[in-house]
N, C-alpha and C positions, 0 to 999 in steps of 0.2 A: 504494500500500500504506500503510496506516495505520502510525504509531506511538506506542507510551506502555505505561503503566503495564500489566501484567496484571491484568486482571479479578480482583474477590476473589470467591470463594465465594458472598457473597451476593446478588452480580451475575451469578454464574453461574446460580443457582438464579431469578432475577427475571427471567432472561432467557428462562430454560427455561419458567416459568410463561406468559412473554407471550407465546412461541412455542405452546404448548398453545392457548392461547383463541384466535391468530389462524387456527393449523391446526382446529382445532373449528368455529369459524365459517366457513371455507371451504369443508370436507365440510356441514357442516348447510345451507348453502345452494344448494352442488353438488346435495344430495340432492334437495332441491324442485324444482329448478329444469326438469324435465320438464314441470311446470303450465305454467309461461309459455310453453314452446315447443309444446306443445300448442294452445294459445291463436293461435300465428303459423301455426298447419300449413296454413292456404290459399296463404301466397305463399311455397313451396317453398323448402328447405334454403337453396341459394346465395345466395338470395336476402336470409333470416334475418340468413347468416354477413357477408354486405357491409354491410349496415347495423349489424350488430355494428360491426364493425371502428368506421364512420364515426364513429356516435352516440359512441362510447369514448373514440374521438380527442377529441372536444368535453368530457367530460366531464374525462378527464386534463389536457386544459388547464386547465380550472379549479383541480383540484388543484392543478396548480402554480402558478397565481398566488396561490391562497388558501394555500399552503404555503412559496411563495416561491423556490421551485426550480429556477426558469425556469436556474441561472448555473451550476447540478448537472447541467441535463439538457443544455445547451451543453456541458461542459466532455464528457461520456459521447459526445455525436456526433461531439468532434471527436476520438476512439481508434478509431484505424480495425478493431485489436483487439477491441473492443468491440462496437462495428457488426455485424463479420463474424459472428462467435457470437451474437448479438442477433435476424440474418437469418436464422438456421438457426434459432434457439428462435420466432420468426415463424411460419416454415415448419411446422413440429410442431403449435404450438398450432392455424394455421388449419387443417392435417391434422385435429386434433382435432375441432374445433368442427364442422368441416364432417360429419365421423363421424358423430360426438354426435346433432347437429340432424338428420342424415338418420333415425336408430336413431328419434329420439321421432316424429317426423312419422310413418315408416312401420310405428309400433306391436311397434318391439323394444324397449322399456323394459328388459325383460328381460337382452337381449342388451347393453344397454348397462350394466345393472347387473353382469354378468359379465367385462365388459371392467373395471370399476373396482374390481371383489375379484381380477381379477390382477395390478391396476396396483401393488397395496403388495407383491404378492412378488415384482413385476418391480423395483421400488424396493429391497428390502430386497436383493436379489443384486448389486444395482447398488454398494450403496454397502460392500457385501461385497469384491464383484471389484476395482472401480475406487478407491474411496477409504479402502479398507484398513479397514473399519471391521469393530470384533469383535463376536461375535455367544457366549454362552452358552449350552451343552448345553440350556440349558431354553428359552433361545431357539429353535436350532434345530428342538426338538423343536415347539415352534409353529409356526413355518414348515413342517413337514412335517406338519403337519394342516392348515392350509391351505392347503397347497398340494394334499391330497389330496382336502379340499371343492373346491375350483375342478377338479379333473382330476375329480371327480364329476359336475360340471354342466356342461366341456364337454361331456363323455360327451352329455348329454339336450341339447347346444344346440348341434349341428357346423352346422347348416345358416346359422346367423349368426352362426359363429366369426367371422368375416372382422373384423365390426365390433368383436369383445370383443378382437380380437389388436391391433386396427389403434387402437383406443383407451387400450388398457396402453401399448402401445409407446410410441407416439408422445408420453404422457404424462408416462409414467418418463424417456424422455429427456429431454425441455422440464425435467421438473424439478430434471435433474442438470445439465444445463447449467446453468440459471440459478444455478443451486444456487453453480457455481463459477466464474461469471461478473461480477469486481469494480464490480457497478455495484447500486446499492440501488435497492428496489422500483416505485417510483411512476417513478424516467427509467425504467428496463428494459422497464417495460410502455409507457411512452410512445413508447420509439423502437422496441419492437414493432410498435407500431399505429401509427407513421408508417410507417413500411415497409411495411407490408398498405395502407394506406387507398390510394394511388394504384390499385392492383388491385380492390380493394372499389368505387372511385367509376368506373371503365371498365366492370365487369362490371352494374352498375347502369343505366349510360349507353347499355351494348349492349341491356338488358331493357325496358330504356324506350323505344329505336328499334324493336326487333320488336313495342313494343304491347302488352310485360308490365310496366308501372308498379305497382309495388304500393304506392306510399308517395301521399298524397293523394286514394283514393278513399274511404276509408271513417274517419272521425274514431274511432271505437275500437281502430283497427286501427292507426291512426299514433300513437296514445297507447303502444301497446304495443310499437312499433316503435323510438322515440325512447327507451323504457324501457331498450329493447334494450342501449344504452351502460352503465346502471351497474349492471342482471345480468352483464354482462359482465365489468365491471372491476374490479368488487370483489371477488369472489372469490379475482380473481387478486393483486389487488394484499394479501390475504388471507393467501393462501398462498405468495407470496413471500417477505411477512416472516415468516413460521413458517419457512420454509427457511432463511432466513440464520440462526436460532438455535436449530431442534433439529437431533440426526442424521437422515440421512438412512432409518436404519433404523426410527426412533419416529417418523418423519413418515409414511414406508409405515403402518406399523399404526394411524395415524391415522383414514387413507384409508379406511380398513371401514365408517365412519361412512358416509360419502355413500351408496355402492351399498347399503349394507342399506335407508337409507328408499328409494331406486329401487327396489330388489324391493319395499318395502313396496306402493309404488304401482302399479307393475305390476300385483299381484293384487290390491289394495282397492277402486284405482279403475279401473285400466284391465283390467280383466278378462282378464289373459291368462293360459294355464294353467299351474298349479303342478305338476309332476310331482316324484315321489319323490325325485330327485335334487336337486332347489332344497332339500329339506328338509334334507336328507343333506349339503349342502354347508353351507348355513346355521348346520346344527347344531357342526361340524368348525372352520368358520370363529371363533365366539365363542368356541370352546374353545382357539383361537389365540391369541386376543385374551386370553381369560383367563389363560392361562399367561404372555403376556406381561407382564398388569399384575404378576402376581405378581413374576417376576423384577426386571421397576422397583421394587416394592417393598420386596423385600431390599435391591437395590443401597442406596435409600434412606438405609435401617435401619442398613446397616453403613457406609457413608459416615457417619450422624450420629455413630453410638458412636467411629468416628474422630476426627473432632472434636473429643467431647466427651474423648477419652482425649490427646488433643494441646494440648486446654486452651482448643479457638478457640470 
């Protein structure tokens, strides 16, 4: 546990700002990021997801010698505290990933873009329930329009609920864990994908004995493969540091970002069909988001006039 000085105000607010742009750049890239696995969909989900793991591990090395962390990321493996919850937030993401990558391959963009407009109300409840955090009438009253857009578009999507439920879930967990797991970003993902990579490199070594090698036949394909590592880890290592510095509740409403450019793609480029209900949700959804900013924005407003009336 840390100790010193309380944070002033204008470190509060530098912190909240650099939490915004890292959470922003973690949705805006989440959002794309359908293109590149589209690109992998010949050598099958599992497949994607191991060489995730691998390539990540390599590149997280580097981060840390180029960051110098190597004595931060020793000192986190030897908390066995640590580890334990580290194993479970492992567990989650590769839950995730493996989801994920199955939905774009088998042309549910859609359905994966649903799973990530429930993941900010599965977020926002979360950090209601478990971390006592307060939420305002004009808040709540957002959260009940999108929570009404999402209960709209399962309505039109029960037949691959499975993947929207099994990707909120697994999500919103991984992020309240980390959330509240003493170890910063770049070891947390590193001793992640230590933990996975022994699994990743066996399940590879089985695919290669049966005669399913995907890595070495086709040179644009191992370009995209080896890419694999820093799609992967930058997002996360992204949106780790936006967790450790906003609430949990403004990090949910963040999250709309990713899934709206997923639906974008779904229907621009991958042609899959729109029904009334995407619209309908869509619509409920930004009126969420809108209400939301607002309330930030008061908060703002009468926090400064505080200040300014206390004289700081």
């Amino acid at each position: 546990m840390r100790h010193g000085p309380m944070p002033t105000s204008a470190e509060v607010r530098e912190s909240a700002r650099a939490g915004i742009l890292f959470g922003l750049g973690a949705y805006l890239w989440w959002g794309a990021i359908p293109i590149f696995f589209k690109a992998l969909a010949e050598i099958g989900p599992t497949a994607v997801v191991a060489h995730r793991i691998l390539w990540s591990l390599g590149l997280l090395a580097v981060v840390l010698t180029l960051w110098r962390r190597w004595s931060s990321f020793g000192a986190a493996l030897r908390h066995p505290r640590i580890v334990g919850m580290l194993a479970v937030t492992a567990l989650l993401i590769s839950c995730n990933w493996l989801a994920y990558v199955w939905a774009i391959v088998h042309d549910h963009v859609m359905a994966a873009s649903l799973g990530y407009y429930l993941n900010p109300l599965v977020n926002v409840l979360l950090g209601v329930l478990l971390l006592k955090e307060q939420l305002s009438r004009l808040q709540w009253g957002a959260v009940a329009l999108a929570g009404a857009g999402v209960a709209v578009l399962a309505a039109g999507a029960a037949s691959a609920l499975w993947i929207s439920l099994t990707l909120a879930l697994s999500f919103s967990l991984y992020g309240l864990l980390r959330k509240i797991t003493p170890v910063d970003a770049i070891e947390g993902l590193t001793v992640e994908t230590l933990l996975l990579a022994p699994l990743a490199l066996a399940w590879l070594i089985w695919l290669d004995g049966q005669g399913n090698a995907v890595f070495g036949i086709d040179p644009g394909t191992d370009a995209l493969i080896i890419l694999s590592g820093v799609v992967t880890a930058t997002p996360l290592l992204l949106f780790n540091a936006a967790a450790k510095r906003l609430s949990y509740s403004v990090l949910g409403f963040l999250q709309y970002v990713s899934p709206s450019i997923q639906l974008l793609l779904a229907v621009l480029l991958y042609d899959e069909q729109v029904a009334p209900a995407h619209m309908i949700c869509f619509a409920l959804i930004w009126s969420a988001l809108l209400l939301f900013a607002v309330e930030g924005f008061r908060n703002s407003r009468a926090a400064a006039r505080e200040r300014a009336a206390a004289g700081l």
